[in-house]
C-alpha positions in Angstrom: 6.7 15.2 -49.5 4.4 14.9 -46.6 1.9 12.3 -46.1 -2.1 13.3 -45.0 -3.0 12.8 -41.7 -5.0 9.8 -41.3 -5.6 10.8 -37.7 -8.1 12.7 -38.2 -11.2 10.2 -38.6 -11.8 7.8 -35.2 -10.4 4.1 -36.0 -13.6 2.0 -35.2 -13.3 -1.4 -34.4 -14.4 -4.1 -37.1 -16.1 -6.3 -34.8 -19.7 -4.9 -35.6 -19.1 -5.6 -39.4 -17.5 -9.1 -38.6 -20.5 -9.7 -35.8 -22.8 -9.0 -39.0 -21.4 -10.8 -41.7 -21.2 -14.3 -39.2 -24.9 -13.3 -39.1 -25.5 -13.9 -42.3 -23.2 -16.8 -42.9 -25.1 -18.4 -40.0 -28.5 -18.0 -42.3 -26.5 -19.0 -45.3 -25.7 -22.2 -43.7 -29.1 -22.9 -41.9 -30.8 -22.2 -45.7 -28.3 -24.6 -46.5 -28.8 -27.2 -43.6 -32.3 -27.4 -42.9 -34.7 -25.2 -45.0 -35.8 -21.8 -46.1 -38.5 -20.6 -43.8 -35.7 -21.2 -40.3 -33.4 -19.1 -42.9 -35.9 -16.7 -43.8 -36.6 -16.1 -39.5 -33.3 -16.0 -38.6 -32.7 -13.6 -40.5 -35.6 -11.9 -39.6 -34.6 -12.0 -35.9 -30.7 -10.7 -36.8 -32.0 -8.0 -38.8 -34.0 -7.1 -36.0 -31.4 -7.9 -33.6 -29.1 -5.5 -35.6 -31.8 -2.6 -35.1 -31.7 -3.1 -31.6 -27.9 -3.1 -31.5 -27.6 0.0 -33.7 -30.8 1.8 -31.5 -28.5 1.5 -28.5 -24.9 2.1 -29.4 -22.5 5.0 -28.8 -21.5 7.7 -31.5 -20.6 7.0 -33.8 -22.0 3.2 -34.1 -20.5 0.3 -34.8 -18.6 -0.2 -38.0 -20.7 -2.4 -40.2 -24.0 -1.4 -39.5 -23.6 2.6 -39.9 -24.5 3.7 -42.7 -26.8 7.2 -42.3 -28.7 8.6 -39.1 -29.4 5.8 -36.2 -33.3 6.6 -37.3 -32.3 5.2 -40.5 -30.3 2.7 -39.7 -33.0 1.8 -37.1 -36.0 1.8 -38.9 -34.3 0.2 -42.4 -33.6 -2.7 -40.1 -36.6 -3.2 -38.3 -38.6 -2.8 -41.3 -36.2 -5.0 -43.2 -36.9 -8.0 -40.5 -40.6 -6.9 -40.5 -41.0 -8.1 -44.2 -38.6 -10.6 -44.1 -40.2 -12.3 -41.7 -43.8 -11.7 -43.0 -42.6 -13.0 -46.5 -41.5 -15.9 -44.9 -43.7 -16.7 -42.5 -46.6 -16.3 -45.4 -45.2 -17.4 -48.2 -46.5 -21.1 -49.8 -44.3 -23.9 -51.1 -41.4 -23.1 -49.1 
């Protein structure tokens, strides 16, 4: 019985994925710590921060934040911190 070749597909390294989730634990625990709207930026500025990464890095990208085209992945991001940070920065009673 043979086994399929799992040599096929490039190993990436896991560091983008584990750079992005400490991201987001980072805002988790600032939400937590102080209050919404420093969340709400911060994670504004690592969305856009991710963008930037992503806009930049070799073929195939880093694990974690690949997910279609680097146009897509690009612009989801920027536009993801663009209303992020307009939501937050706008929004009352926070």
């Amino acid at each position: 019985m043979s086994q399929p070749d799992d040599d096929l597909a490039p190993r990436r390294p896991l560091w983008g994925l584990w750079v992005t989730l400490g991201g987001v634990v980072l805002v988790v625990v600032l939400a937590v710590l102080t209050n919404v709207r420093v969340a709400g930026v911060a994670l504004a500025v690592h969305l856009a921060a991710l963008g930037a990464w992503r806009l930049v890095a070799a073929t195939p990208g880093p694990f974690g934040i690949t997910v279609r085209s680097r146009l897509f992945d690009v612009a989801f991001l920027w536009l993801g911190a663009i209303g992020t940070a307009w939501m937050t920065l706008t929004a009352d009673n926070l």
